[in-house]
PLY file of the C-alpha trace (Angstrom):
ply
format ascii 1.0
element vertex 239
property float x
property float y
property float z
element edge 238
property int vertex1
property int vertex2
end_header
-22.47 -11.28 -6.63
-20.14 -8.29 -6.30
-16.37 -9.41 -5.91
-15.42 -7.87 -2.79
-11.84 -5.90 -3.20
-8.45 -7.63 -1.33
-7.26 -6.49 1.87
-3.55 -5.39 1.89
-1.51 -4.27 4.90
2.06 -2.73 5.04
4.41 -5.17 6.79
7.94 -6.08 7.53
7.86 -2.39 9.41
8.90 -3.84 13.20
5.81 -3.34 14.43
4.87 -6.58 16.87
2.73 -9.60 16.33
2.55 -9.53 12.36
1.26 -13.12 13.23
-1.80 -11.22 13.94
-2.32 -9.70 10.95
-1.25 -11.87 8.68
-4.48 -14.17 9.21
-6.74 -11.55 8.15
-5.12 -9.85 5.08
-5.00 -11.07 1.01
-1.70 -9.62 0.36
0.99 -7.67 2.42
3.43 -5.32 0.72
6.56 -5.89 2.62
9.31 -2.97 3.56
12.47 -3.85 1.50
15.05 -2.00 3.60
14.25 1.91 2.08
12.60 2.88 5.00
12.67 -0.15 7.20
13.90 -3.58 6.63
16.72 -5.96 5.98
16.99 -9.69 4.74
15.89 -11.06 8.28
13.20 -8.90 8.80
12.30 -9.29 5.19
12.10 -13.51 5.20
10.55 -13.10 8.79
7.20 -11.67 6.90
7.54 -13.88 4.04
7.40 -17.10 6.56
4.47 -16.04 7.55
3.13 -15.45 4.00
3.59 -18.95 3.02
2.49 -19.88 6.49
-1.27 -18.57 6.25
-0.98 -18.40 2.30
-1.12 -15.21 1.63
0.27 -12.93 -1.56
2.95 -10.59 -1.09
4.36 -7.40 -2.78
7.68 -5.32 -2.58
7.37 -1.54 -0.69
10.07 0.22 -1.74
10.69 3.69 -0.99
13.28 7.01 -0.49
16.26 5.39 1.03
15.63 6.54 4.41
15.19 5.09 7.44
15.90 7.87 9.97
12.47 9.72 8.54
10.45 5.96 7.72
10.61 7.42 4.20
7.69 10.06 4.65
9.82 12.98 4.12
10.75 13.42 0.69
14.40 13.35 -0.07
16.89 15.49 -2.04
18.26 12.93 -4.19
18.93 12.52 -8.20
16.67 10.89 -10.38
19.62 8.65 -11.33
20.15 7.85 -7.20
16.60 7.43 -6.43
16.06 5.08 -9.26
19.15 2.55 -8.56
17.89 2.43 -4.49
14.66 1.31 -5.47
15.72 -0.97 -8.08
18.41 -2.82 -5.27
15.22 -2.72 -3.15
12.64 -4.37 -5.38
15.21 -6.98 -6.54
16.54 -7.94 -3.04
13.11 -8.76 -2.02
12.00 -10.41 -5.10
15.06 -12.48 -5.00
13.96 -13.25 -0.90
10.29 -13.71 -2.16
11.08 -16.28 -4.46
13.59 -18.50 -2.73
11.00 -18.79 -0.01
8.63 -19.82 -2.30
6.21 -16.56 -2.32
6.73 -15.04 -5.64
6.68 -10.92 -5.66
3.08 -10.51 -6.37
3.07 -6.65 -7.21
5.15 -3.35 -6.28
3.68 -0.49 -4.38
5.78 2.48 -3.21
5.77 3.85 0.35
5.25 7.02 2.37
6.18 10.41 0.53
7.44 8.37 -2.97
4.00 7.24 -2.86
2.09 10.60 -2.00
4.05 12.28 -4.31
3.70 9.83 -7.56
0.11 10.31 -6.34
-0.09 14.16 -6.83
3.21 15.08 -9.49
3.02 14.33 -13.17
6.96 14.35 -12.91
7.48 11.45 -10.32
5.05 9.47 -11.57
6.57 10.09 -15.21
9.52 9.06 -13.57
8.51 6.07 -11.89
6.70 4.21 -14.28
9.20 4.87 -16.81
10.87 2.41 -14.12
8.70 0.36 -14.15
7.95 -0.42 -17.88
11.90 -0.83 -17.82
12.11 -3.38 -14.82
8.94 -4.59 -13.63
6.67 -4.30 -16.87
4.76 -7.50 -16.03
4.31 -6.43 -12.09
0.65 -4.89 -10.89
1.39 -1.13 -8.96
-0.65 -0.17 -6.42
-1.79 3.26 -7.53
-4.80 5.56 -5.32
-7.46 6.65 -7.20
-7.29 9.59 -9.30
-3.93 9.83 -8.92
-0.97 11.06 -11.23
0.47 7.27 -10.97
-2.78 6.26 -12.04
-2.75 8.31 -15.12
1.31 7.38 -16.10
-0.01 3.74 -15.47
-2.64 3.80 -18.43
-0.76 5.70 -20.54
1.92 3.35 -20.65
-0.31 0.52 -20.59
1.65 -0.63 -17.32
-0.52 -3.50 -14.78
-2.31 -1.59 -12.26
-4.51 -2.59 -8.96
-6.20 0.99 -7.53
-5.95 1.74 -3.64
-8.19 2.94 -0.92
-7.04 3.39 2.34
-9.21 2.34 4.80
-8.24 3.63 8.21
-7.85 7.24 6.42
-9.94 10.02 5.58
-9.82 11.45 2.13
-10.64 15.13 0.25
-12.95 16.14 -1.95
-10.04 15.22 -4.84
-9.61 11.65 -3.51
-6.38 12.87 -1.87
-5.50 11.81 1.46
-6.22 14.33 4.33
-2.72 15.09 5.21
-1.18 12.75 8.83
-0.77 16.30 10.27
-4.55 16.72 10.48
-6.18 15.41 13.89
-8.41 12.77 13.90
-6.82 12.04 10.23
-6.17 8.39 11.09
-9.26 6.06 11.92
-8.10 3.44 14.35
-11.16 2.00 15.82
-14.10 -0.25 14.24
-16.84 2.21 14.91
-14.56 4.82 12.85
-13.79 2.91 9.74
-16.80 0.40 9.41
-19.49 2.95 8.37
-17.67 4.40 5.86
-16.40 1.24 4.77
-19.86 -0.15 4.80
-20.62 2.58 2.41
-17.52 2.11 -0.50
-18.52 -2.28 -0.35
-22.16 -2.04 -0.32
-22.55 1.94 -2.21
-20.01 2.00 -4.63
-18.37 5.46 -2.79
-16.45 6.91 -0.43
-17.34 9.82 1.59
-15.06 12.59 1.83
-14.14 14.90 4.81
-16.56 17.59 3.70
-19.18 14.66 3.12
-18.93 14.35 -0.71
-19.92 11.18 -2.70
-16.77 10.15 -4.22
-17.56 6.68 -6.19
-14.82 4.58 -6.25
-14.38 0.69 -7.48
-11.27 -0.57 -5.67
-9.23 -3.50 -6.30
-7.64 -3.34 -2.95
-8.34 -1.64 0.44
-5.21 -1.47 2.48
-5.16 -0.75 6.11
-2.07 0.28 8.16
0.50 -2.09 9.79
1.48 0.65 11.95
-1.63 1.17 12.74
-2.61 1.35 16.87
-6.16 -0.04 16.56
-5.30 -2.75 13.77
-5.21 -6.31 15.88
-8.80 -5.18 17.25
-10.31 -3.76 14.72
-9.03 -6.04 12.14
-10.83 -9.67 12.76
-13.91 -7.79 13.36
-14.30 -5.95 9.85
-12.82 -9.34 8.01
-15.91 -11.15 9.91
-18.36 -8.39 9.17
-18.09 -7.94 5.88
-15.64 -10.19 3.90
-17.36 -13.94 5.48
0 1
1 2
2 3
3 4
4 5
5 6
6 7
7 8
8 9
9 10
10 11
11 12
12 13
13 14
14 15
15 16
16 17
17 18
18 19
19 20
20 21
21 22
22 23
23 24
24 25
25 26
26 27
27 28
28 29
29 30
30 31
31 32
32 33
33 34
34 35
35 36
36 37
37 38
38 39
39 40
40 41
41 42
42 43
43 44
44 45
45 46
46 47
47 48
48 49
49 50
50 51
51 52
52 53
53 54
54 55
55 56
56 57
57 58
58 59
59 60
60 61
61 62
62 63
63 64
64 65
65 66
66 67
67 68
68 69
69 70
70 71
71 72
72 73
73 74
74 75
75 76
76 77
77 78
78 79
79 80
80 81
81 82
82 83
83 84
84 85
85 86
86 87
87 88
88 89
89 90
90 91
91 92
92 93
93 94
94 95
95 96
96 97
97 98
98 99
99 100
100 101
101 102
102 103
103 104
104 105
105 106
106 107
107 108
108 109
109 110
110 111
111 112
112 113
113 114
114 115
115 116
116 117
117 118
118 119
119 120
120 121
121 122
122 123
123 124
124 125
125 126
126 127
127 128
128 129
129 130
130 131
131 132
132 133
133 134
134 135
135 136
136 137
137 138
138 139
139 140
140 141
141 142
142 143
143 144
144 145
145 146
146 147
147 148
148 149
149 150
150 151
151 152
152 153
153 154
154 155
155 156
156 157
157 158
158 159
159 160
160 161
161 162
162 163
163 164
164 165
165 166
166 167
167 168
168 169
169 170
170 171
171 172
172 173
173 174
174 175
175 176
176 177
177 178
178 179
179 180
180 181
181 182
182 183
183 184
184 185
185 186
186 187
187 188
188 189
189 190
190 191
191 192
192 193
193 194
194 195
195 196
196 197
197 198
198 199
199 200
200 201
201 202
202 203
203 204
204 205
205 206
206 207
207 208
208 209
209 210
210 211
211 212
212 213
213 214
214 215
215 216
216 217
217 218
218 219
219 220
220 221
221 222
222 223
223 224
224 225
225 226
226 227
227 228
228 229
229 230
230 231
231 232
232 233
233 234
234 235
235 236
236 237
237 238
């Protein structure tokens, strides 16, 4: 029988009733104070972790919290690299005391997107990582730059779909400015989710077969649909 791919969700963000969520995920990637986040809110997810059992992953991004970090920032190499380092290490230090040992590293909002689509960042970021975190599993989206600099390097990798988002014909994301570019009910995201478990694809916004094996499908903390549409699609197609 096909092994079905994790669910992941973005948390620690301040959005309500993580409790929620928590029930129906594998592993959360929690917001280590870049773009959200500070030791309490940071131990408040991981409580929860250990209280339904569930894996969890440091979500580091640019330090900035006025933008959520999906604006890219201005910033050195040199700068960018020690915020995300204090980041990783702050929650990994949280993680373990609590008894939830950092389970992997993936990198939020515009850091992420761009790692996804420029040689140079994700040059840049898994030289990082082989320095720090050799021994850590990324996230990484298909296709992707990060992807690439991840083999290469011969760095642990789990690939990403999103699965409240629509994608392009190149397996990139169709940008949050589009309309309709976020799928927040279960009669928007089960069909073509029913398609990338039981097909082996996902369908693009022009209506392209793009096949695709993920490890992990994460959906959005922050997203408005999530605590309805959430139990149902565990049910449907994960028991």
């Amino acid at each position: 029988m096909k092994k079905l791919p994790e669910i992941n969700c973005d948390l620690g963000e301040g959005m309500p009733n993580e409790n929620e969520i928590f029930q129906f995920i594998d592993t959360a990637s929690i917001a280590c104070g870049g773009h959200f986040g500070d030791e309490n809110t940071i131990n408040e997810s991981l409580e929860l972790a250990l209280k339904y059992k569930k894996k969890v992953g440091a979500h580091p991004s640019y330090p900035d919290q006025k933008h959520f970090g999906r604006k890219t920032m201005k910033i050195s190499e040199k700068e960018l690299k020690k915020s995300i380092l204090i980041q990783i290490l702050k929650f990994e230090q949280l993680a373990e005391k609590s008894g939830t040992p950092m389970d992997h590293i993936k990198f939020h909002g515009a850091l992420y997107n761009e790692a996804a689509a420029d040689p140079e960042m994700a040059d840049t970021l898994t030289d990082f990582i082989a320095n720090h975190f050799h021994n850590t599993p990324i996230f990484a989206p298909p296709h992707s730059q990060l992807e690439k600099y991840l083999k290469q390097k011969n760095l642990h990798q789990r690939v990403e779909v999103f699965g409240d988002r629509r994608y392009l014909d190149n397996y990139q994301l169709v940008p949050r400015s589009v309309f309709g570019s976020h799928l927040i009910s279960e009669s928007e995201i089960s069909p073509p989710l029913k398609s990338l478990l039981e097909n082996g694809y996902l369908l693009s916004d022009s209506g392209k077969k793009l096949p695709f094996n993920p490890d992990t499908i994460c959906f959005h903390g922050d997203n408005p649909g999530i605590h309805e549409f959430l139990p149902s699609i565990r049910k449907k197609f994960w028991t």
